[in-house]
C-alpha positions in Angstrom: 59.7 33.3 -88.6 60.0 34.1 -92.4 57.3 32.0 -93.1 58.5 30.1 -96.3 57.9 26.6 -97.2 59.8 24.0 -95.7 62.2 22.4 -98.5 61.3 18.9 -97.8 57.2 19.8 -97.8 55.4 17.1 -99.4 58.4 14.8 -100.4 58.1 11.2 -99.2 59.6 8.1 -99.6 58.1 5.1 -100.4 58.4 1.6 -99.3 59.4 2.7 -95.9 59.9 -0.5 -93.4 61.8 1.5 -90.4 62.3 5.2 -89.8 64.1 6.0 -86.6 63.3 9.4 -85.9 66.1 9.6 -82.6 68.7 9.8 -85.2 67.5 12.0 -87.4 70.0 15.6 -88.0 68.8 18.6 -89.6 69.3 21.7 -90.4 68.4 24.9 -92.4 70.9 27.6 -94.2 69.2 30.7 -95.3 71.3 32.6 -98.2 69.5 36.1 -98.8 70.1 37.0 -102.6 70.5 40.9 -102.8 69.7 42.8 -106.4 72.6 44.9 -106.0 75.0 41.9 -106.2 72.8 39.2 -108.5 71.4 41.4 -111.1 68.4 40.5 -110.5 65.1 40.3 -108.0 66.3 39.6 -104.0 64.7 36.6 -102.8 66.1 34.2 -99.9 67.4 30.8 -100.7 66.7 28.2 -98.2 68.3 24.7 -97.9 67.3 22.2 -95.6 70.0 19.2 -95.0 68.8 16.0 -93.1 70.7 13.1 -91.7 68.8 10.1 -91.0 68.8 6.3 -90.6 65.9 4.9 -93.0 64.9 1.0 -93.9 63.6 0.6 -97.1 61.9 -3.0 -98.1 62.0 -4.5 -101.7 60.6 -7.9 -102.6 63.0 -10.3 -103.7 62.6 -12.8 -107.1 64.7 -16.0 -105.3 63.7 -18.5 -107.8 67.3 -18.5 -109.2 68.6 -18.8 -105.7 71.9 -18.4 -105.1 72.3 -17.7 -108.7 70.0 -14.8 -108.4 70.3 -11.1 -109.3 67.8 -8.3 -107.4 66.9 -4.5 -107.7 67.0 -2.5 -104.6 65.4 0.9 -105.3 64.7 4.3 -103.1 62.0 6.6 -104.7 61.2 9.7 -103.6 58.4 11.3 -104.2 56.2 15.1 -104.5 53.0 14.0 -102.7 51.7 18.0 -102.7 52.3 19.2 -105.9 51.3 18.4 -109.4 53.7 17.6 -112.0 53.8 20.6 -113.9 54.3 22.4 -110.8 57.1 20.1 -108.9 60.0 18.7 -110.8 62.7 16.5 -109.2 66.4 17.0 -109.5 69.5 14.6 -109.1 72.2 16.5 -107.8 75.8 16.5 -108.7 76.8 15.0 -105.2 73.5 12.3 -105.0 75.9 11.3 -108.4 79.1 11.1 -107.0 78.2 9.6 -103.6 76.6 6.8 -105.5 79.3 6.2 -107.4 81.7 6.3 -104.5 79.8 3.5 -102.4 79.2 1.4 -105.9 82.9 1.5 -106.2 83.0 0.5 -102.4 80.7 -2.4 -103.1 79.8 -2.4 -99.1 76.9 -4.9 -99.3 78.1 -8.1 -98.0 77.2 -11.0 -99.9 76.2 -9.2 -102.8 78.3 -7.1 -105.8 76.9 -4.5 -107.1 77.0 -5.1 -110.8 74.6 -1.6 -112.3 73.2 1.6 -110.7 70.9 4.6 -112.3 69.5 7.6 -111.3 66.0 8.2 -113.3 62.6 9.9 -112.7 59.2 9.0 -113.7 55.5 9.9 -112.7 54.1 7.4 -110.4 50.5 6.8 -109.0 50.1 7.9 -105.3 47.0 6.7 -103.8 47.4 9.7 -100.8 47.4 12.1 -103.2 44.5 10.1 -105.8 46.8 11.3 -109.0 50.3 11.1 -110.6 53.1 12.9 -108.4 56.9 13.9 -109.9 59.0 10.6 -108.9 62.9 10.7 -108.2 64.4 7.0 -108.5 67.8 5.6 -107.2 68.1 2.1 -108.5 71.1 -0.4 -107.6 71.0 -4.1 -109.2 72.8 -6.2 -107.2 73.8 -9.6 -107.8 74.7 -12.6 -105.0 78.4 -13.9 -104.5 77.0 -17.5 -105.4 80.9 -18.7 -105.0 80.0 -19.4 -101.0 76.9 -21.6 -101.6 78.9 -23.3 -104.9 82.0 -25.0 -101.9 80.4 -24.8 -98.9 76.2 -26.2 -100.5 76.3 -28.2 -103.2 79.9 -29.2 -103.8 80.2 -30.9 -100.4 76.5 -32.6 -101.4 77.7 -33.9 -104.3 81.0 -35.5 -102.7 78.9 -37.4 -100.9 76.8 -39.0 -103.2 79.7 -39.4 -105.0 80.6 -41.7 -102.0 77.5 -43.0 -102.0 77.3 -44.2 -105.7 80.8 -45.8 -105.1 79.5 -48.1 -103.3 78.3 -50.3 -106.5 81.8 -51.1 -107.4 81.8 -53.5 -104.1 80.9 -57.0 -105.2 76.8 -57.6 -104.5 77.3 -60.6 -102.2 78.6 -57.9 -100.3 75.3 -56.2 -99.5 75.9 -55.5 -95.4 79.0 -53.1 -96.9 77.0 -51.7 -99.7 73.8 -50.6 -97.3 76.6 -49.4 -94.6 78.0 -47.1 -96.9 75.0 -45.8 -98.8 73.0 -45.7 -95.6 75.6 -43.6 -94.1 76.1 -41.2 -96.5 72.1 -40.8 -96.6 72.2 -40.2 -92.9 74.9 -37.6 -94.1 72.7 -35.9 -95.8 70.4 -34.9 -94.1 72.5 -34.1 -91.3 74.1 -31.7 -93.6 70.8 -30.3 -94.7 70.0 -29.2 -91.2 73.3 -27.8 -90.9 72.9 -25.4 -94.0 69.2 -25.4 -93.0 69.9 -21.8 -91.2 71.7 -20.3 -94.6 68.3 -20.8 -97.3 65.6 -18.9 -97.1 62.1 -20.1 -96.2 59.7 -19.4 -98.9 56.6 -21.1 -100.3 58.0 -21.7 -104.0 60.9 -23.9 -104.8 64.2 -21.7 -105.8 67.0 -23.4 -107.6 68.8 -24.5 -104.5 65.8 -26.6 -103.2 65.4 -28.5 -106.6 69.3 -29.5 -106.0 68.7 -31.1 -102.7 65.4 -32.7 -103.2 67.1 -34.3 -106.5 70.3 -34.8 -104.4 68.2 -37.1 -101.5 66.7 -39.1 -104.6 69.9 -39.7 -105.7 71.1 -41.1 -102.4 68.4 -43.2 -102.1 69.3 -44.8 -105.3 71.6 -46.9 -104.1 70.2 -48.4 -102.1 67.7 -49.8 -104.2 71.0 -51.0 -106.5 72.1 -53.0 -103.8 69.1 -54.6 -102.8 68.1 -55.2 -106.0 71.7 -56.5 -107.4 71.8 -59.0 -103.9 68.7 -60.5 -104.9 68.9 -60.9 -108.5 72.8 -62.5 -107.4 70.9 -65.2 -105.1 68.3 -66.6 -107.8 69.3 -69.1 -109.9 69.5 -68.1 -113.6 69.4 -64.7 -113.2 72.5 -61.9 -113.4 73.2 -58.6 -112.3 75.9 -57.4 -114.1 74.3 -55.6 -116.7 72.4 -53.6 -114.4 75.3 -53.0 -111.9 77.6 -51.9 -114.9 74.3 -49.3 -115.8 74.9 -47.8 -112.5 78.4 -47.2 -112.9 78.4 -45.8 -116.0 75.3 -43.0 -115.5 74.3 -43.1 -111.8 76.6 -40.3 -110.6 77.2 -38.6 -113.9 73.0 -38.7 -114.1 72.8 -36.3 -111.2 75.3 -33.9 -112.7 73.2 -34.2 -115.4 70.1 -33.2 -113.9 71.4 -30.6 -111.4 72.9 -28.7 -114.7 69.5 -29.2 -116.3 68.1 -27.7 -113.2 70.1 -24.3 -113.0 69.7 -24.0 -116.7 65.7 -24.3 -117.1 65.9 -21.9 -113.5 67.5 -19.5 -115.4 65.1 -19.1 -118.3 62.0 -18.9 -116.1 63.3 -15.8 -114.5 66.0 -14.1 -116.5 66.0 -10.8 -115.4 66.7 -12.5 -111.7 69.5 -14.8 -112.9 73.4 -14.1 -112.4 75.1 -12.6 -115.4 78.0 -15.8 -115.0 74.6 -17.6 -115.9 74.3 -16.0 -119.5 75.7 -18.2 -121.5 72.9 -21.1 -120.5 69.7 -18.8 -121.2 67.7 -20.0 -124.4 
């Protein structure tokens, strides 16, 4: 009935997955200004307050997974205006409610380790030219502690079993093959068990180079005893040297490796690597 401008005309958000309009809240306070108690021109001051249930979507850098750090980020932007006529503001309370649910750390999984309120002029392709752009950015950063016991610490108790195995005499090869056999079967029963807690994606992260080097080393040995057995059963021909090579590096080798792993991991994607995970960048 006044006919002003709505307060929210022409801002948008971007990156929207899920809006769900039912639970949207809003409402409008009009404050007239009078001259005779401002000072100054009247005019009518409108604010417009909305409560609503919105799902952004961000895309995820996972090749340090689950030593990986990610940006989550809500922008709002003036799709109507030009810059010099729109200009976004941060208010006090947009401040203090984010520092309020940082301090919260709510995001399960996750701590949240930076947060920063910025603008910035942005491309919108509705509007064919640059548009005022109001930025709330949170870097969050996984609890990796979960997938350290429950992932690759129980994986590397069982190979640790398996590569025990080669302090059993080779003439007893049905006892070495039951044991490494076993804990190969272990494995990958365990890998379908953790199967449901890794995300599917078409590049390798971190946590996939562990287990692919992890069934290697399982299947090691194997090889050691097969190999040691048969050397044992031809004349002229001993095994100790290369049994006593598997005792000293087998197991130690895949610490090795899986160190190797996290470390070269976290130097092809530094900006998505844990900050525990510092001290290993080049």
């Amino acid at each position: 009935s006044l006919d002003t401008i709505d307060p929210s005309f022409g801002l948008k958000f971007i990156n929207i997955v899920k809006y769900d309009k039912s639970l949207q809240k809003g409402e409008y306070f009009i404050w007239p200004q009078f001259e005779e108690f401002t000072g100054e021109k009247s005019y009518i001051k409108v604010d417009h307050t909305a409560n609503e249930l919105i799902t952004f979507g961000t895309e995820f850098d996972l090749q340090s997974f689950p030593f990986d750090k990610q940006k989550l980020k809500i922008q709002k932007i003036q799709s109507r205006y030009y810059l010099d006529e729109f200009f976004s503001i941060h208010e006090v309370a947009t401040e203090n409610y984010l520092d309020q649910f940082v301090k919260k750390n709510p995001i399960e999984g996750w701590n949240i380790v930076d947060h920063k309120l910025s603008y910035s002029a942005v491309y919108d392709e509705d509007a064919g030219g640059y548009r005022d752009n109001a930025l709330i950015e949170l870097t969050i950063e996984r609890k990796s502690s979960y997938y350290f016991f429950k992932i690759i610490l129980p994986i590397a108790l069982i190979l640790l079993v398996c590569w025990s195995s080669l302090w059993i005499t080779p003439r007893e090869i049905e006892s070495r093959l039951t044991i490494t056999i076993v804990c190969l079967l272990s494995l990958i029963a365990y890998n379908f068990v953790i199967d449901s807690d890794l995300p599917k994606l078409e590049y390798l992260t971190t946590m996939d180079y562990i287990i692919l080097i992890s069934y290697f080393y399982a299947a090691m040995p194997n090889i050691f005893a097969i190999y040691s057995h048969n050397r044992l059963i031809q004349p002229g021909k001993k095994s100790k040297d290369f049994e006593d090579f598997g005792k000293k590096y087998g197991f130690l080798s895949y610490l090795g490796i899986v160190v190797f792993i996290v470390v070269l991991n976290s130097n092809i994607s530094p900006d998505n690597t844990s900050t525990f995970l510092n001290f290993l960048k080049f």
